[in-house]
Backbone as CSV, one residue per row, in Angstrom:
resi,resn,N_x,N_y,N_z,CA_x,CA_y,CA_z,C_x,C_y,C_z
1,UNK,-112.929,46.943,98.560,-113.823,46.956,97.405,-113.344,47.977,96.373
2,UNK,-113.557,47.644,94.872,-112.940,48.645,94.055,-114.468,49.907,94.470
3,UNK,-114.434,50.787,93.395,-115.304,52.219,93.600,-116.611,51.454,93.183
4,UNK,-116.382,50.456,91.938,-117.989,50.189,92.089,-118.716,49.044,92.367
5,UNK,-117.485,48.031,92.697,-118.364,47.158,94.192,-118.700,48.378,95.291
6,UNK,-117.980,48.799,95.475,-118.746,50.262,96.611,-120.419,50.693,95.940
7,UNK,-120.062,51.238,95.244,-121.521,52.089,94.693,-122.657,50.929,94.356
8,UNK,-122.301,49.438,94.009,-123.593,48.632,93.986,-123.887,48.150,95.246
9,UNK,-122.636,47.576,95.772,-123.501,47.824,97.401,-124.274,48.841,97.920
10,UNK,-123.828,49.780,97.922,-124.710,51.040,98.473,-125.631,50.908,97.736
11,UNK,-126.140,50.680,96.508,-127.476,50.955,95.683,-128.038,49.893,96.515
12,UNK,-127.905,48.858,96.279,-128.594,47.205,97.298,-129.052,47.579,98.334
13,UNK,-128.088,48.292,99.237,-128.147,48.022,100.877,-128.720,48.834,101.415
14,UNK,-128.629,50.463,100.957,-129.267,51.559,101.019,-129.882,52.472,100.236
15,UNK,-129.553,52.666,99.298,-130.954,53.540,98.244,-131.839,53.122,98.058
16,UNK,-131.879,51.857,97.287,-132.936,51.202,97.014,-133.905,51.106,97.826
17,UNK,-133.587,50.633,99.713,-134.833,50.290,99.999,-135.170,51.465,100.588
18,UNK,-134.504,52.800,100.881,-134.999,54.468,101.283,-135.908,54.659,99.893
19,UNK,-135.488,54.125,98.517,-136.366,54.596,97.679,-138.021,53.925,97.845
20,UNK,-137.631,52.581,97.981,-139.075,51.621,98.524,-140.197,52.563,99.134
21,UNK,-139.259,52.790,100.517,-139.816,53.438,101.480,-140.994,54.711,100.783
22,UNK,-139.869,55.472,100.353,-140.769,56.978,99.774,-142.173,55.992,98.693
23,UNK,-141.705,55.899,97.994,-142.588,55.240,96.856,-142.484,53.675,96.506
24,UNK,-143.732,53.289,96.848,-143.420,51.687,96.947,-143.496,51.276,95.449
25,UNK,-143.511,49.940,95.467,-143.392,49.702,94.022,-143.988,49.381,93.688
26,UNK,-145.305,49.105,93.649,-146.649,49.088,92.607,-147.108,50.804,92.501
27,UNK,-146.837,51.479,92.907,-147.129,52.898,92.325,-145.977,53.484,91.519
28,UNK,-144.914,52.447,92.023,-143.792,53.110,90.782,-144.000,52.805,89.421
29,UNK,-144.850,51.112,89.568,-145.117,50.670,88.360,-146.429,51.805,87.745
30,UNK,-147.196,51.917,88.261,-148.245,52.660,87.554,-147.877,53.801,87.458
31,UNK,-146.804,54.538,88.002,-146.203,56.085,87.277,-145.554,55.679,86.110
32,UNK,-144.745,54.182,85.871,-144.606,54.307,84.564,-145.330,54.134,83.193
33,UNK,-146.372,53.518,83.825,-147.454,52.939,82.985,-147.953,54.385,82.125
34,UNK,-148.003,55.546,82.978,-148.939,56.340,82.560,-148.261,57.370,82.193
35,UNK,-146.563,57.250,82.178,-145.565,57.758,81.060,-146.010,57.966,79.654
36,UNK,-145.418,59.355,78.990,-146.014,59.821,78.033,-144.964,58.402,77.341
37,UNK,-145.130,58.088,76.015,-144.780,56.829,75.246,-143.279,57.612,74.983
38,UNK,-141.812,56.132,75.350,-140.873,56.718,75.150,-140.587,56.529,73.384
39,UNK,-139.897,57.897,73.151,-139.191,57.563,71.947,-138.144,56.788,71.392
40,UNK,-137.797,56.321,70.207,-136.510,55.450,69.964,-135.479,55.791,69.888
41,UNK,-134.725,55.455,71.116,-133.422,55.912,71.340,-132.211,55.827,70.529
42,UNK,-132.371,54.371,69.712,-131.502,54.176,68.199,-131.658,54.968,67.271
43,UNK,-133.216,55.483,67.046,-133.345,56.153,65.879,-133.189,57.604,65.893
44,UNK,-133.020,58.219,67.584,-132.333,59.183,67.595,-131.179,59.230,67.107
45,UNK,-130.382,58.335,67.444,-128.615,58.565,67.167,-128.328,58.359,65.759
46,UNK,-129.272,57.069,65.509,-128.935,56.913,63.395,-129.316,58.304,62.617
47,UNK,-130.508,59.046,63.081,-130.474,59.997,62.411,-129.381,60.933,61.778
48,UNK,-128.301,61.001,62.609,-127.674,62.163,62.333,-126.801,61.666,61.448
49,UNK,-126.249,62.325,59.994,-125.281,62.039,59.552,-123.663,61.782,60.029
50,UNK,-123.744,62.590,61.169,-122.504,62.583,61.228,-122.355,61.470,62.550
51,UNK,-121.157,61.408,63.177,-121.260,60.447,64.742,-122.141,61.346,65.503
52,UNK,-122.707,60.342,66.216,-124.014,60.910,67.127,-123.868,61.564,68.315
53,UNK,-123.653,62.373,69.193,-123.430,62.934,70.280,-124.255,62.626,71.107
54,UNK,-124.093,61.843,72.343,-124.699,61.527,73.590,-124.131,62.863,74.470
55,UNK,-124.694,63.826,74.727,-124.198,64.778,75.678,-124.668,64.581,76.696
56,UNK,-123.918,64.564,78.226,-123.692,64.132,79.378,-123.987,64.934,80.220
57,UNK,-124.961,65.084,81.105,-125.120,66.269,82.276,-124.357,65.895,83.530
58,UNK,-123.181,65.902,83.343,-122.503,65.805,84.994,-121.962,66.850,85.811
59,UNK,-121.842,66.789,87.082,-122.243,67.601,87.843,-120.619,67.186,88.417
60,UNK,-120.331,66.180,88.640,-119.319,65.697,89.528,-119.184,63.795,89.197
61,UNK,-117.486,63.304,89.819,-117.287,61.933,89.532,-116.555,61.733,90.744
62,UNK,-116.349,60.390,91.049,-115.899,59.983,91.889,-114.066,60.326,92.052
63,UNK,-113.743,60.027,90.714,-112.283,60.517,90.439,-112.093,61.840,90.262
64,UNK,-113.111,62.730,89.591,-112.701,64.025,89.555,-113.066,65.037,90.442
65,UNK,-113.990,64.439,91.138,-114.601,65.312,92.294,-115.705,66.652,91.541
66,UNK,-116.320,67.475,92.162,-117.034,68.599,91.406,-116.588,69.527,90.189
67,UNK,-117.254,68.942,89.294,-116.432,69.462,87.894,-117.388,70.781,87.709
68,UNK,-118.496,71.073,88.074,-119.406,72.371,87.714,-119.630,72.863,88.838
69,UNK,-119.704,73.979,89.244,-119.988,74.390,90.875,-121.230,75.137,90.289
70,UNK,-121.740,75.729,89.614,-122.949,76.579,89.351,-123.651,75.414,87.918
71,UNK,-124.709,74.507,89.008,-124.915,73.688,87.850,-126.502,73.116,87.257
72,UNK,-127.017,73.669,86.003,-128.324,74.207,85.988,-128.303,73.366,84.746
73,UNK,-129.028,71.965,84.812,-129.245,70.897,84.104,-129.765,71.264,82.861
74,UNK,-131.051,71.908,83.522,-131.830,72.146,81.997,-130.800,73.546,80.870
75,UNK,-130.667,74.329,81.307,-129.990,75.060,80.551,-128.924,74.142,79.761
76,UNK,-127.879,73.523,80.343,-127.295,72.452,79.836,-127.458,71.926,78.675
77,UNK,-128.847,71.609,79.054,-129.682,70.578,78.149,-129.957,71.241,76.611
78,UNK,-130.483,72.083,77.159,-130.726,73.410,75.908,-129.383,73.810,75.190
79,UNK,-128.475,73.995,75.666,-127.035,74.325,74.940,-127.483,73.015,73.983
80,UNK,-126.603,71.478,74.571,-126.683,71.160,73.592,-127.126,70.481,72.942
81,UNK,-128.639,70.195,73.007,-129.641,70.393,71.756,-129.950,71.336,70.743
82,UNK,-129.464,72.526,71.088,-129.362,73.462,70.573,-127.992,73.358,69.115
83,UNK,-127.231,72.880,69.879,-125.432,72.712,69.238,-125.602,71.671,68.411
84,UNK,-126.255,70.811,68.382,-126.549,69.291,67.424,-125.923,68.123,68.338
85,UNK,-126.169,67.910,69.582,-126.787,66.825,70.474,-127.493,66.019,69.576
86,UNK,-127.464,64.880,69.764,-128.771,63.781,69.037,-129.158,63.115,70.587
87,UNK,-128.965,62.977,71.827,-129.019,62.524,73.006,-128.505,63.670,74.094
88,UNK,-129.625,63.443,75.171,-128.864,63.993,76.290,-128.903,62.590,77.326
89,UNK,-127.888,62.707,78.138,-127.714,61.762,79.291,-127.462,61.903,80.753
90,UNK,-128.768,61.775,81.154,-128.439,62.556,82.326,-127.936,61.286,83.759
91,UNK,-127.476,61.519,84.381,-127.066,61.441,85.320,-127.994,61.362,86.621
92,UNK,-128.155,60.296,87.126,-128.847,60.156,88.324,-128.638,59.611,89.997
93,UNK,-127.339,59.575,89.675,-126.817,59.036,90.940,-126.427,60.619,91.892
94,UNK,-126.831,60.552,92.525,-126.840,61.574,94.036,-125.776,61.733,94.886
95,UNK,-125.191,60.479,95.299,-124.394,60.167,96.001,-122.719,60.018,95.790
96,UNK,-122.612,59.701,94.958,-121.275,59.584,93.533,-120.712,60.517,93.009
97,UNK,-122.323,60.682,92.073,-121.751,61.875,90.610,-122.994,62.769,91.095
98,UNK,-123.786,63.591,91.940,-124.195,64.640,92.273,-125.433,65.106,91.571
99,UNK,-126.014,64.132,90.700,-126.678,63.905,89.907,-128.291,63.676,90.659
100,UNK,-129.205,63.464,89.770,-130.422,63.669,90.227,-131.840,63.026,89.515
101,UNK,-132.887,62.247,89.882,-133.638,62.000,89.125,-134.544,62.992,88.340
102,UNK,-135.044,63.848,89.369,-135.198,65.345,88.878,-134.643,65.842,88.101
103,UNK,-133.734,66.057,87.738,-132.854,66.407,86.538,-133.671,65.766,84.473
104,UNK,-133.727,64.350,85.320,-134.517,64.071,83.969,-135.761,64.223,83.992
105,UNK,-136.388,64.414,84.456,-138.002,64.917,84.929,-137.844,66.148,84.396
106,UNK,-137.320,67.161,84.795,-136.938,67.871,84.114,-136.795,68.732,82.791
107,UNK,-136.139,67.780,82.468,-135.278,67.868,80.880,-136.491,67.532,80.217
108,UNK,-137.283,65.782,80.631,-138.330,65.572,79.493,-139.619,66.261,79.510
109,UNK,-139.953,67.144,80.717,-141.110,67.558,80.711,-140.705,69.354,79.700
110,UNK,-139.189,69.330,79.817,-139.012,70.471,78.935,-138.252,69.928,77.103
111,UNK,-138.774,68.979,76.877,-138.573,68.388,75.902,-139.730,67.998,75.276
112,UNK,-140.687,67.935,75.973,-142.256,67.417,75.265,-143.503,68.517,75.361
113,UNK,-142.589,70.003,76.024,-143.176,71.286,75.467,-142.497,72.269,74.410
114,UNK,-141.701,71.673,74.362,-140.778,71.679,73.281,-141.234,71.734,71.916
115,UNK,-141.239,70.583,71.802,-141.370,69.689,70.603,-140.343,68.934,70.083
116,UNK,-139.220,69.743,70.462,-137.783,69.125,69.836,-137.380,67.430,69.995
117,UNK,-136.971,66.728,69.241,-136.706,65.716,69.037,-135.029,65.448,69.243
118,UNK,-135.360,64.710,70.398,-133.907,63.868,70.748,-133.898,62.808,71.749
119,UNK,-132.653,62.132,71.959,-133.006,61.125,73.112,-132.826,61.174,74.232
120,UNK,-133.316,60.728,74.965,-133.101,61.046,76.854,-132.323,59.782,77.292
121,UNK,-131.406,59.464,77.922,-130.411,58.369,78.511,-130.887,59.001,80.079
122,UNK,-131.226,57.274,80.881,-131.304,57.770,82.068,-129.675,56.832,82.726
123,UNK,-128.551,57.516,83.025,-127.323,57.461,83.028,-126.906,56.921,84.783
124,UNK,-127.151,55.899,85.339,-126.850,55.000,87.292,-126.406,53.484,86.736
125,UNK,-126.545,53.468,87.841,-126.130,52.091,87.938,-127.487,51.377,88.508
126,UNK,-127.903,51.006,87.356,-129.427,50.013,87.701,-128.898,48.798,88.414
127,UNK,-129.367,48.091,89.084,-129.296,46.613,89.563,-130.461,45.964,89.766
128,UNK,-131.312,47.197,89.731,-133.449,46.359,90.094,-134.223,47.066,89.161
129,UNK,-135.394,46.078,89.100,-136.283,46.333,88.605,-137.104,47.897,88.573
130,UNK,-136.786,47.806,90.150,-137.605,48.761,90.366,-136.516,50.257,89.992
131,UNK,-135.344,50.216,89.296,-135.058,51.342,88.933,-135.423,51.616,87.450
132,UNK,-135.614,50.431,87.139,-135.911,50.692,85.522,-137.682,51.326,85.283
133,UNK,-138.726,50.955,86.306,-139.404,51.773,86.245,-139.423,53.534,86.592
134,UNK,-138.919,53.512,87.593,-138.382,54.657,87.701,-137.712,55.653,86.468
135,UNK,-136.827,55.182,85.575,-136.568,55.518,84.403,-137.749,55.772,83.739
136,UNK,-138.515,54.725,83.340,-139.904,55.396,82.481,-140.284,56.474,83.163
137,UNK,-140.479,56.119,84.891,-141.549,57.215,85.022,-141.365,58.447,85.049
138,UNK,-140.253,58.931,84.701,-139.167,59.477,85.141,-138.900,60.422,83.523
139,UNK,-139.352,59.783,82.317,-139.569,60.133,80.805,-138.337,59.671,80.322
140,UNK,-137.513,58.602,80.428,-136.200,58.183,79.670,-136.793,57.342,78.529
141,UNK,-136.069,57.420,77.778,-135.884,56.527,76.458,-135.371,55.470,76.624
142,UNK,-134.115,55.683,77.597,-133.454,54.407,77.403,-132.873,54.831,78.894
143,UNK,-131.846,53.484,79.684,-131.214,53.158,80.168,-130.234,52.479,80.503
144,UNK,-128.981,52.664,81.137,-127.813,51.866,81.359,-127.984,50.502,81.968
145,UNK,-127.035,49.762,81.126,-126.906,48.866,82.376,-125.792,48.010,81.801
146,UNK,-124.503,48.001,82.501,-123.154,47.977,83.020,-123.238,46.304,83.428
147,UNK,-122.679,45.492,82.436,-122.105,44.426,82.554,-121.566,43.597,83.317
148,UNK,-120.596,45.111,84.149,-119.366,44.631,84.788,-120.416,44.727,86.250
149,UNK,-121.664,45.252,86.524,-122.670,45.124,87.900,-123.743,44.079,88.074
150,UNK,-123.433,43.303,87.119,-124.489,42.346,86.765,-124.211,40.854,86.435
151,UNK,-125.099,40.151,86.830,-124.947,38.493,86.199,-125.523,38.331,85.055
152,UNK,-125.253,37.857,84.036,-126.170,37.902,83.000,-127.704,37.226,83.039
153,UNK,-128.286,36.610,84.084,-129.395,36.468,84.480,-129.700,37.583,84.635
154,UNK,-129.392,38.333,85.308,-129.789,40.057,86.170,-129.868,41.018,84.834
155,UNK,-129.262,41.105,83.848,-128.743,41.499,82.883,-130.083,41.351,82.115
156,UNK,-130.205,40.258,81.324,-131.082,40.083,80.739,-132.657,40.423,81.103
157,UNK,-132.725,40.062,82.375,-134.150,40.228,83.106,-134.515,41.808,83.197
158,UNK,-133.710,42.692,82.974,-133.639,44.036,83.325,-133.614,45.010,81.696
159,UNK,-132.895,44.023,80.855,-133.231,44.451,79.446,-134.746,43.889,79.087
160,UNK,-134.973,43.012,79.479,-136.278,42.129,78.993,-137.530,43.302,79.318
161,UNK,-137.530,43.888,80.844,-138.442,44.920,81.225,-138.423,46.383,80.749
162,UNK,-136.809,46.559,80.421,-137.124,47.797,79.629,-137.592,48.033,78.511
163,UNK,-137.613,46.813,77.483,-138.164,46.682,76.269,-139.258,46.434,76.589
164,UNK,-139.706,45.909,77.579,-141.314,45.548,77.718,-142.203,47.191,78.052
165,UNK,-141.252,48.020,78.536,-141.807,49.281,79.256,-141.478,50.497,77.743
166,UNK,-141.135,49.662,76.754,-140.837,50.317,75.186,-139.346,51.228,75.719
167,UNK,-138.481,50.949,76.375,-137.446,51.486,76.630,-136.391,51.062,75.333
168,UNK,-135.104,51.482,75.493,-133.928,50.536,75.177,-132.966,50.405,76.023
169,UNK,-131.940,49.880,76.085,-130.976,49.694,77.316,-129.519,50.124,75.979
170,UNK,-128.210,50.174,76.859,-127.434,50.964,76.632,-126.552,49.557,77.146
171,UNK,-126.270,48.801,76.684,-125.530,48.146,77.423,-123.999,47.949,77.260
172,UNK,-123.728,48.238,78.420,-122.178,49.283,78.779,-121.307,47.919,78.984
173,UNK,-119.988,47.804,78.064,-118.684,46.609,78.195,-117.586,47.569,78.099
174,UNK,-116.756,46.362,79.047,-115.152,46.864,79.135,-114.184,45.865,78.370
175,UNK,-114.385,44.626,77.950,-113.882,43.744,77.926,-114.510,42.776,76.883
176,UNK,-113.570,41.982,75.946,-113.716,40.889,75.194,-114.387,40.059,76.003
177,UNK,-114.905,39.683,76.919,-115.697,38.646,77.889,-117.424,39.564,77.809
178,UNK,-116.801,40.726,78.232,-118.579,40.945,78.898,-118.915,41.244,77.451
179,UNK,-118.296,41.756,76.437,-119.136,41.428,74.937,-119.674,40.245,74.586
180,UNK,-119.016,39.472,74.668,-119.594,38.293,74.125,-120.629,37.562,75.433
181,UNK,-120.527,38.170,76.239,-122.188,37.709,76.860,-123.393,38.813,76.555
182,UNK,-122.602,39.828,76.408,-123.927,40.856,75.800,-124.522,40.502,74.444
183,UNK,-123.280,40.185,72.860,-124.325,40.155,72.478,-125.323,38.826,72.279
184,UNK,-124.723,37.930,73.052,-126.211,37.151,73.377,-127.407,37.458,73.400
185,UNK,-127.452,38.858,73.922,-129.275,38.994,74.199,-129.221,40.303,72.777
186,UNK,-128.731,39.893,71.449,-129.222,40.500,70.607,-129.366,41.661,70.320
187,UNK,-128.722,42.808,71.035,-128.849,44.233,71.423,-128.785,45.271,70.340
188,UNK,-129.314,45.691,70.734,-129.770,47.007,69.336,-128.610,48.184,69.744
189,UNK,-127.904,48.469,71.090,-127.264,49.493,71.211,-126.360,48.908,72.402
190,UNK,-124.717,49.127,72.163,-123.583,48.512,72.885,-123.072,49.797,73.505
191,UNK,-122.633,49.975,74.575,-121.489,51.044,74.696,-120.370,50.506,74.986
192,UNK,-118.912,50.693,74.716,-117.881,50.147,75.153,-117.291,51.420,75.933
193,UNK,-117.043,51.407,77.701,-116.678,52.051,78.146,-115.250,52.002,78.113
194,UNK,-114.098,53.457,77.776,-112.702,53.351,77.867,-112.468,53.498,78.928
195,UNK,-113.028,54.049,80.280,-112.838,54.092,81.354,-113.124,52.447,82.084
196,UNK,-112.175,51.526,82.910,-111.648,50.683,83.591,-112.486,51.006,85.285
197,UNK,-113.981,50.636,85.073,-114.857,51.284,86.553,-114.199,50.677,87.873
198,UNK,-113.206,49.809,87.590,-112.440,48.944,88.716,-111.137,49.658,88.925
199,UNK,-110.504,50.202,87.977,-109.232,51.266,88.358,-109.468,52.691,88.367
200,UNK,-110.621,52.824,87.525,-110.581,54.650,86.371,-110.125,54.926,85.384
201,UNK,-108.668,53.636,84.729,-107.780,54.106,83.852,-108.906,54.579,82.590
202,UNK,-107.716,55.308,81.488,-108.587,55.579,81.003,-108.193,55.159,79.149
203,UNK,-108.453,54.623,78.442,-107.943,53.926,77.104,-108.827,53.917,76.204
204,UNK,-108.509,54.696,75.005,-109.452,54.915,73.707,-109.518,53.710,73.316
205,UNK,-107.926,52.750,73.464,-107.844,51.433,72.327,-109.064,50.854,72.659
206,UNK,-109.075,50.522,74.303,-110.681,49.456,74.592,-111.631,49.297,73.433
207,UNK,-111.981,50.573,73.199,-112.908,50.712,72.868,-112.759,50.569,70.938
208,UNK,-111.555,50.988,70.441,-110.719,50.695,68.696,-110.320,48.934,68.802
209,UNK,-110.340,48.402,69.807,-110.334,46.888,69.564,-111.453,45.958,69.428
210,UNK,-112.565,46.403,70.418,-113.718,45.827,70.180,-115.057,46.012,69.262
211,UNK,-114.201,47.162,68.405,-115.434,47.488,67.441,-115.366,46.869,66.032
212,UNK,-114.484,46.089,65.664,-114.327,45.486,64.671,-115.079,44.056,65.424
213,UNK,-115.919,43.571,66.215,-116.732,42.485,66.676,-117.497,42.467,67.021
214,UNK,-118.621,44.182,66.759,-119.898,44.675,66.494,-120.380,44.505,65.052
215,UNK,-121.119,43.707,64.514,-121.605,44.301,63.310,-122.124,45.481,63.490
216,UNK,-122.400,46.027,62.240,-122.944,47.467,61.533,-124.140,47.591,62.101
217,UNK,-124.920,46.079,62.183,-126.225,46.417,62.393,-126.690,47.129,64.319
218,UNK,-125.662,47.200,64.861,-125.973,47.260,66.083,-125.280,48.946,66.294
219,UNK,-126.069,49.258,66.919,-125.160,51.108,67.186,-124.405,50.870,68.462
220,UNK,-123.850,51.623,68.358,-122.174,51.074,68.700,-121.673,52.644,69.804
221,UNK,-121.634,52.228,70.970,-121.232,54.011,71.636,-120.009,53.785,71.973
222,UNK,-118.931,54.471,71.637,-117.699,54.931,72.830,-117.889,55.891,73.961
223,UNK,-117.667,55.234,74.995,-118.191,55.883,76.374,-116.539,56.364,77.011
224,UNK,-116.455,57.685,77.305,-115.340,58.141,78.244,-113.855,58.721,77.461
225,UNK,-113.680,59.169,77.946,-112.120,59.531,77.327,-111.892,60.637,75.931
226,UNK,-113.020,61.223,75.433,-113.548,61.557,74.354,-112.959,62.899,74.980
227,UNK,-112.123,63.915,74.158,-111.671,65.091,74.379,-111.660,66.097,73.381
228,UNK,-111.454,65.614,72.291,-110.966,66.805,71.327,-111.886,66.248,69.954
229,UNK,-111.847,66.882,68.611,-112.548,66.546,67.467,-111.079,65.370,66.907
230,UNK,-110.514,65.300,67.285,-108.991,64.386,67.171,-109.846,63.220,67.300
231,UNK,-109.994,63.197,68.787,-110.550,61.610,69.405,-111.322,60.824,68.461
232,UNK,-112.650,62.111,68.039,-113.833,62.039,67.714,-113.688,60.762,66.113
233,UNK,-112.882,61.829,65.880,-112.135,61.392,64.450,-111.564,59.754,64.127
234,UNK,-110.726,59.910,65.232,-110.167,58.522,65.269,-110.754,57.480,65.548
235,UNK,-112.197,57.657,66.104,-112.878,56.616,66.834,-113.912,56.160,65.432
236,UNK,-114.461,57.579,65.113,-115.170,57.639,63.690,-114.256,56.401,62.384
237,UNK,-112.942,57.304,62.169,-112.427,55.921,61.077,-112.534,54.639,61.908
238,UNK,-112.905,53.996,62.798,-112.735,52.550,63.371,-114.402,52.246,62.616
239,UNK,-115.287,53.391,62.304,-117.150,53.159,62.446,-117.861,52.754,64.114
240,UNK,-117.089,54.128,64.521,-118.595,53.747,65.851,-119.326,55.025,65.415
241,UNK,-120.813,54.463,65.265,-121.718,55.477,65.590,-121.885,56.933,66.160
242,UNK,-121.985,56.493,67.798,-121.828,57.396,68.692,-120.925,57.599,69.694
243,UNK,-121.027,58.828,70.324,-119.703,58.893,71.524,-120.981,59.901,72.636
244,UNK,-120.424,59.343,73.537,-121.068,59.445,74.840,-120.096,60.481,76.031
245,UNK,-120.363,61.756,76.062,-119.461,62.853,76.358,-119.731,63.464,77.631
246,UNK,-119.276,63.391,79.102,-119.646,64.448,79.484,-118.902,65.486,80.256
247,UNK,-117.381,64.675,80.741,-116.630,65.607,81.797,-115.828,67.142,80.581
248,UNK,-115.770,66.214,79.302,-115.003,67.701,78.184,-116.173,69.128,78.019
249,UNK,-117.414,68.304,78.292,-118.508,69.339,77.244,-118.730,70.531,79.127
250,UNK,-118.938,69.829,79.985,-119.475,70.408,81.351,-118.194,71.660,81.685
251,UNK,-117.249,71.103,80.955,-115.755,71.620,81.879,-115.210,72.629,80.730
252,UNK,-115.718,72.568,79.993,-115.009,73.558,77.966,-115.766,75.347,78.459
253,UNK,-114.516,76.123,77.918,-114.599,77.072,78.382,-115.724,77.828,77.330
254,UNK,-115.641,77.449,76.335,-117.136,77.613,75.511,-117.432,75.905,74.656
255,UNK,-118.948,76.175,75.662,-119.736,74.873,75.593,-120.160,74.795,74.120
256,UNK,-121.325,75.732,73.803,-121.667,75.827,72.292,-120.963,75.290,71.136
257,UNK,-119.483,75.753,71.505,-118.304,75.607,70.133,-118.346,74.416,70.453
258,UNK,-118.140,73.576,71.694,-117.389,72.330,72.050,-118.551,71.176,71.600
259,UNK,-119.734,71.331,71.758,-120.805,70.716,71.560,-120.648,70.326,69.662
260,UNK,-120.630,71.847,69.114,-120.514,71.437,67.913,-119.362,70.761,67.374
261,UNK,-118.330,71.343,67.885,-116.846,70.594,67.710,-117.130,69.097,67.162
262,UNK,-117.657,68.079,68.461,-117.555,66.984,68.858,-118.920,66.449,68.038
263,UNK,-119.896,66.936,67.697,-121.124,66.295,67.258,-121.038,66.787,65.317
264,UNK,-120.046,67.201,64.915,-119.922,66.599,63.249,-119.206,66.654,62.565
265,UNK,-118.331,65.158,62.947,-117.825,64.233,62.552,-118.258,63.164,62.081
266,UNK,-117.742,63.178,60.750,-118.727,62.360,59.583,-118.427,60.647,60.150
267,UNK,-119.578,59.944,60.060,-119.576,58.800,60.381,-119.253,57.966,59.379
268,UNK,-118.111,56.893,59.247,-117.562,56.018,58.488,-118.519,54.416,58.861
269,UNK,-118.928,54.144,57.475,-118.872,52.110,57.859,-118.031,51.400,58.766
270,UNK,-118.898,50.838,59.637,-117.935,49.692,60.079,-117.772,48.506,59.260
271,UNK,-116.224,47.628,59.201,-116.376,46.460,59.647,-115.944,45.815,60.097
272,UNK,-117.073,44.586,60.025,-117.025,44.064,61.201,-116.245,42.669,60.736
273,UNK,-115.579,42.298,62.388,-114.806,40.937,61.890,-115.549,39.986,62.057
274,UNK,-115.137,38.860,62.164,-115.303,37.301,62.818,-115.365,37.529,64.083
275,UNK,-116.940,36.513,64.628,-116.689,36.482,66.072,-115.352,35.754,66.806
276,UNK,-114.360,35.227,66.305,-113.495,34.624,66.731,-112.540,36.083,67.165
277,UNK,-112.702,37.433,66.504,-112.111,38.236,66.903,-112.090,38.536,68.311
278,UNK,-113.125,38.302,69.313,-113.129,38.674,70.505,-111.938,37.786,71.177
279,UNK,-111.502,36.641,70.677,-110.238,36.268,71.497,-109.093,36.996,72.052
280,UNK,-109.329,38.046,70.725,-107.923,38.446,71.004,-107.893,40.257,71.356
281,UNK,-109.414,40.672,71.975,-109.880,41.891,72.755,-108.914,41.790,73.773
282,UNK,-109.251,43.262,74.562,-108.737,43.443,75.556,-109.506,42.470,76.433
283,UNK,-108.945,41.386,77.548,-109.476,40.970,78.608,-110.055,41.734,79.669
C-alpha cells in the first residue's frame, strides 16, 4: 500500500470505530449542533491584500518524522496570528502527523476569547461523516477533504454536510483528473497539493499548471513545498490566492520573521484558461 492507502485504511478499520466507541454519533451530532456558528473561511483568506497565509500547526510527518520536539499549539497559534496569518490549520491526525483534536479545541476556544478574527482549517484525512461533525464540534471553519481518498460520491456527500453544518471544505487535488471532478461540485475553495501523497515527491509546477483552469472566482490554495518569499512570489505571479504552510514556519529559526516573510506577498489576478486546459495538466 502507498502511505495513504495505509492511513485511510487505518482511519476505516481502526480510529473511526475506537472514536464511535468513546462518543457515539448522535451526541457527536448534537456537540455540533450547539457549536458556536462557524465563520467564513473564504472570507478570511480574500480579506487580506496580499496572498493569504494558511499557517500549519505540525508537530511531525510521515516523511519527515518529528519536526518540533517542544510543541505548544496554542502559542504557535498566537505567533502567527499575531505575524499576519489569515488561517491557522491545525492538524489532527495522532497517529501520522502527531497532531490532535484538542489542539483545535483549543486554538478556537482561544480565538473566541479573543476576539481576533481568522480562520480555523481542521487539517486529516476525513472519509466519514462522522468526522466532519467532529470538525464543527470541535470549532473549525472549514475542512479537508483529499480527492485522491475519496469517490466522488463520498466526496460530494461529505462537502454537502459540511455546508449543511455552515462549514467549507478545502478540497485538496494533485492532478488534471481529480480537478475536473472537483470542480463539478462548484467549490468555493481548491487546494492543489505539490506534494505526490502516493510518493511524497515534491513539485511547485503541479500546482503553476493547474491554476490557469481555476477561474478567479474560486480561491485557489497551493498546498506543500512553500519555502522561501521566492516560492511565495512565484506562485503569486501564476494568481493563487493562498499558500498553505507548515513544515518551513514550525522548523524557521525565527518564526515571527518567517510568518511575516511568507504572508505579504502582493496577490496578482488570475487567468484563467479554457476548460480544455486540463488536458494537458499534470496527470
Amino acid at each position: 500500500m502507498t502511505i495513504l492507502e495505509e492511513i485511510i485504511h487505518y482511519k476505516r478499520s481502526e480510529e473511526l470505530p475506537r472514536q464511535r466507541q468513546l462518543v457515539d454519533l448522535m451526541t457527536m451530532q448534537a456537540r455540533a449542533e450547539k457549536a458556536p456558528r462557524p465563520r467564513d473561511f473564504v472570507a478570511s483568506l480574500r480579506r487580506t491584500k496580499g496572498v493569504a497565509l494558511i499557517a500549519e500547526l505540525k508537530k511531525a510527518s510521515p516523511s519527515r518524522g518529528l519536526l518540533v520536539r517542544d510543541f505548544n499549539p496554542l502559542a504557535l497559534a498566537q505567533t502567527y496570528v499575531e505575524n499576519g496569518a489569515a488561517a491557522v490549520s491545525v492538524l489532527t491526525d495522532a497517529k501520522y502527523f502527531a497532531g490532535s483534536l484538542e489542539y483545535l479545541t483549543q486554538i478556537h476556544a482561544w480565538r473566541e476569547a479573543s476576539g481576533l478574527d481568522f480562520g480555523l482549517l481542521r487539517k486529516d484525512f476525513v472519509v466519514d461523516p462522522y468526522q466532519v461533525y467532529e470538525a464543527r464540534a470541535a470549532g473549525a471553519d472549514a475542512l479537508l477533504l483529499i480527492a485522491a481518498a475519496l469517490t466522488e460520491a463520498e466526496l460530494g456527500d461529505l462537502l454537502a454536510l459540511a455546508r449543511s453544518l455552515g462549514m467549507e471544505a478545502l478540497l485538496e487535488v494533485h492532478s488534471s483528473a481529480e480537478l475536473e471532478s472537483v470542480l463539478a461540485f462548484q467549490p468555493r475553495l481548491i487546494g492543489v497539493n505539490n506534494r505526490d501523497l502516493r510518493s511524497f515527491a515534491v513539485d511547485l509546477n503541479t500546482c503553476l499548471a493547474l491554476c490557469p483552469c481555476v477561474s478567479a472566482g474560486v480561491c485557489l490554495v497551493a498546498e506543500s513545498g512553500i519555502h522561501s518569499r521566492a516560492d511565495v512570489e512565484r506562485l503569486a505571479r501564476a494568481g493563487i490566492d493562498a499558500i498553505l504552510v507548515g513544515e518551513s514556519l514550525v522548523t524557521a529559526r525565527d518564526l515571527p520573521a518567517q510568518v511575516r516573510t511568507l504572508s505579504t506577498v502582493e496577490r496578482r489576478e488570475r487567468i484563467s484558461g479554457p476548460r480544455e486546459d486540463l488536458r494537458s495538466g499534470p496527470s
